[in-house]
N, C-alpha and C positions, 0 to 999 in steps of 0.2 A: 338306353344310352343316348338316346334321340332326346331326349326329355330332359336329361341330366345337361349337356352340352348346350340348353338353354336357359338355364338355368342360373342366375347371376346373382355369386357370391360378395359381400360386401362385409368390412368390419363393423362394429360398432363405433360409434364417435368417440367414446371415452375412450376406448382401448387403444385405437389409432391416436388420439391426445398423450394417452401414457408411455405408447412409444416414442412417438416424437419426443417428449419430454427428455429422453433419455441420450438426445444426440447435439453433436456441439452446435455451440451458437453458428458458423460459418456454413453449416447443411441449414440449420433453420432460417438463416435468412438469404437463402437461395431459394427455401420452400415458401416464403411468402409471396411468390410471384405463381404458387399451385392453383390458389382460390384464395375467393375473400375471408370465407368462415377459419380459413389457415393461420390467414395473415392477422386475422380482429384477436384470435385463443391465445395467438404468443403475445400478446402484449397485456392479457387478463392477468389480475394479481394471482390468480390460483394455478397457471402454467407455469409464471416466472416461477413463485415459490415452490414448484413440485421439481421442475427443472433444474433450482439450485442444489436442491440436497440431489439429486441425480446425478450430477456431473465430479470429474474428478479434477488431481491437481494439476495448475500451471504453475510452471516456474520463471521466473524472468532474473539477471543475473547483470546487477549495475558494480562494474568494477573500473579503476583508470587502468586507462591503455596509454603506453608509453614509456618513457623513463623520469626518474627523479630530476632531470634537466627539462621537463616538458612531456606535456602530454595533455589527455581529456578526459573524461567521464566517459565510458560508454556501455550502452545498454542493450543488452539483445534476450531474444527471448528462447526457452533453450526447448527443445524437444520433447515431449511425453509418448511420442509415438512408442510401443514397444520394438526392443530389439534395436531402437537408435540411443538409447542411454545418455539422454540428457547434452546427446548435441548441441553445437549451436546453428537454429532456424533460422532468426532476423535478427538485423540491427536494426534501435529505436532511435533517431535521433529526432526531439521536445528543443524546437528549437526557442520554446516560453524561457529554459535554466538557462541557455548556451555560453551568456556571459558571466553568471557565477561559478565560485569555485567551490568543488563537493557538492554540484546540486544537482537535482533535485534529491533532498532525503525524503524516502520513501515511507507511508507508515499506513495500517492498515494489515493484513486488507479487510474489510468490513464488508462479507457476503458479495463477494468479488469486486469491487471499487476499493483505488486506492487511493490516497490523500498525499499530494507531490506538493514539499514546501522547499522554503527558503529561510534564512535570518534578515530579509529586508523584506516583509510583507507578500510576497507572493505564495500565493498557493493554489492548489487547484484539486478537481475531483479527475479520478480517471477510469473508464469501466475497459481492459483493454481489451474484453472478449467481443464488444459492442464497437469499440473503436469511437468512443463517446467521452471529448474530454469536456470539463468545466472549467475556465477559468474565475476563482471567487473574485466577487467584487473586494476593494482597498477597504480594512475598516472604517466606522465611520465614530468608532470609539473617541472621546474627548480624551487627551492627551494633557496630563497637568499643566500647569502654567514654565515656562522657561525650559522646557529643554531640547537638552543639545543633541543626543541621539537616542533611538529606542533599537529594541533587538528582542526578534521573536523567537522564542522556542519554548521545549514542553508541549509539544501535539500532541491532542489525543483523539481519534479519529472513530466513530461507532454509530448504533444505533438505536432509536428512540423506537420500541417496541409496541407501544399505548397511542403516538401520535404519526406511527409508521414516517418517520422521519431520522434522513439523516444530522450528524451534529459535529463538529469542529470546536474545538475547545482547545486555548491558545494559553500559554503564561509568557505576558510582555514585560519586559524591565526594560524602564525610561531612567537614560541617563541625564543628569543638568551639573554645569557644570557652576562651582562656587566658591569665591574669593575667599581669601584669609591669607594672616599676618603671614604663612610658610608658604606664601602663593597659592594657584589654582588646584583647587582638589575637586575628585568628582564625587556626587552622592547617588543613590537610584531610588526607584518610586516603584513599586510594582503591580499590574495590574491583571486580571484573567479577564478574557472574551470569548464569547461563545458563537459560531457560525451556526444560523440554519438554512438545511437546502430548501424546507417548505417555503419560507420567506425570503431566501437567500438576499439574508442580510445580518450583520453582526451586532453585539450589543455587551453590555458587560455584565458581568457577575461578580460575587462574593471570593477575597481573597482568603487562601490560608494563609497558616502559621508561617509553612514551609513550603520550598518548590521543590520541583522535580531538577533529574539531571540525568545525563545519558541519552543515547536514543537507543531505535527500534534493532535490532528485535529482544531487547531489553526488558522492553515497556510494549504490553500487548491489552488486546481487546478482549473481552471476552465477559458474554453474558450480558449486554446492558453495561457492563465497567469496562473503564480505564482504567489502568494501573499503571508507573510509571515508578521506579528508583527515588529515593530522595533522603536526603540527611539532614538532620534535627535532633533536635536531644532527648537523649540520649546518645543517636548515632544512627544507626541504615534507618531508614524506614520504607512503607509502602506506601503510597498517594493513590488514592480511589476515586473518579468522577463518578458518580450515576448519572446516566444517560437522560432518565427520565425526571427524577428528582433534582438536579442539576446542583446535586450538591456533594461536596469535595472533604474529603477524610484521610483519615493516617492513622498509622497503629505499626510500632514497633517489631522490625525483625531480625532474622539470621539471614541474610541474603547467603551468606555459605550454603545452608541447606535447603533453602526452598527457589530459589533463584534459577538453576537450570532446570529444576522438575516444575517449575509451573510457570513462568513466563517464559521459556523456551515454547510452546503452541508455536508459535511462527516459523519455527528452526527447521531445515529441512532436517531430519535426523542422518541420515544417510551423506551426505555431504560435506565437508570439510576441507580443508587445506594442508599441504605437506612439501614442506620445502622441496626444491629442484637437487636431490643427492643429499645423504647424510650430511655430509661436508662441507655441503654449500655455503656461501656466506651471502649468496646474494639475496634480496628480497623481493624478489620475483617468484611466485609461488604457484602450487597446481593446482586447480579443484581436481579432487578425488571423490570417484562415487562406492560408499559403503553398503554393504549389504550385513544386516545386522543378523541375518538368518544363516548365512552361508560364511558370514566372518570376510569375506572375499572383498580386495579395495581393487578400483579401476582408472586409472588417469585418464580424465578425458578429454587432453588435451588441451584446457583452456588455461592460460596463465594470468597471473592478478597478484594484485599490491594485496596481501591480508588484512592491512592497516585501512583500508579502503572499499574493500568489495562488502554486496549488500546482495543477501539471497531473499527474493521474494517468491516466497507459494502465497495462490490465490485460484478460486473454483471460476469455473466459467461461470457468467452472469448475465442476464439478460435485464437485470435492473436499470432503470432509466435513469439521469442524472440531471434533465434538461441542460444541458451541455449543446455542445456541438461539433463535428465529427471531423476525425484527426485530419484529413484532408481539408476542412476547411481550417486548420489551429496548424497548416503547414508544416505537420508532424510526418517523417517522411520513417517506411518501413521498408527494410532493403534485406531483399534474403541474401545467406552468408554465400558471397562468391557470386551474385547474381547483380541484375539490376531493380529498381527499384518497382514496389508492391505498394 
C-alpha cells in the first residue's frame, strides 16, 4: 500500500487530447491558460477537426420584436442545455446591420461559421462559438460602365475541401438607367463574384443562364455545393456552385417533392410556429418545440412575426476566420434578464 500511494498515475496525451476534444469551446478556452502543449493542440488542424464532428447543435433565433408600427431585429441565442428546452440565454446585438432593415440575413452555417449579409454590399464571416467576427472587405469587382444602382443577393456560403478554404459566392444585378421616346426605363447587367477568406479578397466569375431567388434556409450547403432555388425554362430549377471547381449548374425539378426532404438540412425539425389560439387573427406567433418521437408539442414562450423569424442550427467550432473578436466589432451579448456578457 506504501508503494501503491507513490505511485503516480497519468493519462496518455492522445486520450487526454480526445477527451478534451469532446467539450465546448468556453471550457477549452478557459483550459488554454492550463499549459502551453494545451493551448499550441487546440489550435492544430487535427483537434479543431476531431472537435468539430464531436460537438453538438446550437441554435440561435433572429425574429422582429415589436409591432407592425415599429420595432427591430433581434437576436438571441437559445439554450441546448438539457432539461432547459430551448430557452432563451442571450441577446446578440451586431451593431455592423443596426441601420438596415431585415438584416443581417443569415446563411450558412458552414462547419460552424456563419456568413451575415446585406443588399448593399456588406457582409461578414461569424464563428459565434469563438466569438470571432470578420468583417469582408467592399468588392473590388469592375462594375459596368453608367450605372445607377447595384443590389446583392444569392449567397452561397461553403467550403473548398482541396485548398481547405472558405468561399463566398455572390449574384449582383446592376441596375442603369435609360432614355427613350416613353421616358426613363430601367435595364440590369448581371454579374457573379466570388470571396476568398485565403486571399480575402474578391473577384469575378462566369455567369449563368439563370439566377437564383429566395433565401436560407431554402437554399443550403452541403458537400463542397451550393444549392439555391431558381426559375428558368421550363420552370423550378436547381442552381449548383462547386466549391472547388468554381463552376455553376442547373438541372430541372419538382421542388413539390424534393424541396422539404433535401434542402430542409438546416431546418431544426422539431420547431415551428402556431398561431396564439385557433382563432386568433393576430400575427404574433409562438415557437413550439416538437418532439417527433413522443408526438408531444411545448410552447416555449417566445413570440415572433412568422413572416420574419430565421432559425439557425450550427455545431460549435473552433475554426479560425482571421477576424476579430466581438468586443473589439462592439457586438454586445446580454444574458435574457441580466446585464451585459
Amino acid at each position: 500500500m506504501q508503494g501503491l500511494s507513490k505511485t503516480r498515475s497519468e493519462l496518455p496525451e492522445m486520450l487526454v487530447l480526445e477527451i478534451l476534444s469532446k467539450l465546448p469551446v468556453k471550457s477549452l478556452t478557459r483550459f488554454r491558460c492550463v499549459c502551453k502543449p494545451w493551448s499550441s493542440s487546440f489550435q492544430t488542424p487535427h483537434f479543431i477537426t476531431k472537435h468539430l464532428h464531436n460537438n453538438n447543435l446550437n441554435v440561435l433565433l433572429k425574429r422582429f420584436c415589436g409591432d407592425t408600427r415599429g420595432g427591430v431585429d433581434c437576436l438571441s441565442q437559445l439554450s441546448t442545455v438539457k432539461g432547459r428546452d430551448f430557452s432563451e440565454e442571450e441577446n446578440i446585438h451586431l451593431p455592423f446591420f443596426e441601420i438596415c432593415w431585415y438584416a443581417p440575413v443569415f446563411d450558412g452555417p458552414c462547419n460552424g461559421i456563419l456568413c451575415l449579409h446585406d443588399q448593399h454590399d456588406e457582409a461578414t464571416l461569424w464563428n459565434p462559438s469563438t466569438r470571432e467576427f470578420k468583417i469582408l472587405p467592399q468588392s473590388s469587382v469592375q462594375r459596368p460602365p453608367l450605372v445607377d444602382s447595384t443590389r446583392f443577393g444569392g449567397i452561397g456560403f461553403g467550403y473548398d475541401s482541396q485548398t481547405d478554404n472558405y468561399k463566398l459566392v455572390r449574384f449582383v444585378v446592376n441596375y442603369f438607367e435609360e432614355d427613350s421616346d416613353a421616358g426613363s426605363m430601367f435595364d440590369e447587367m448581371d454579374q457573379v463574384e466570388l470571396y476568398s477568406l485565403t486571399s480575402d479578397s474578391w473577384r469575378e466569375i462566369s455567369y449563368p443562364v439563370v439566377h437564383p431567388y429566395g433565401s436560407p434556409p431554402f437554399n443550403s450547403y452541403v458537400n463542397g455545393f451550393y444549392y439555391w432555388q431558381a426559375i428558368g425554362d421550363p420552370g423550378f430549377l436547381i442552381l449548383s456552385f462547386d466549391m472547388v471547381n468554381l463552376t455553376i449548374a442547373s438541372v430541372w425539378w419538382d421542388f413539390s417533392t424534393i424541396l422539404f426532404a433535401t434542402f430542409g438540412l438546416q431546418w431544426i425539425p422539431w420547431c415551428y410556429h402556431l398561431p396564439k389560439g385557433r382563432n386568433s387573427q393576430s400575427s404574433d406567433h409562438e415557437l413550439v418545440l416538437f418532439d417527433p418521437c413522443t408526438q408531444e408539442l411545448k410552447n416555449l414562450g417566445i413570440h415572433a412575426y412568422r413572416e420574419s423569424m430565421q432559425i439557425i442550427g450550427y455545431v460549435e467550432s473552433l475554426i479560425p476566420i482571421n477576424g476579430r473578436s466581438e468586443h473589439e466589432e462592439r457586438i454586445i451579448r446580454r444574458p435574457v434578464g441580466g446585464g451585459s456578457n
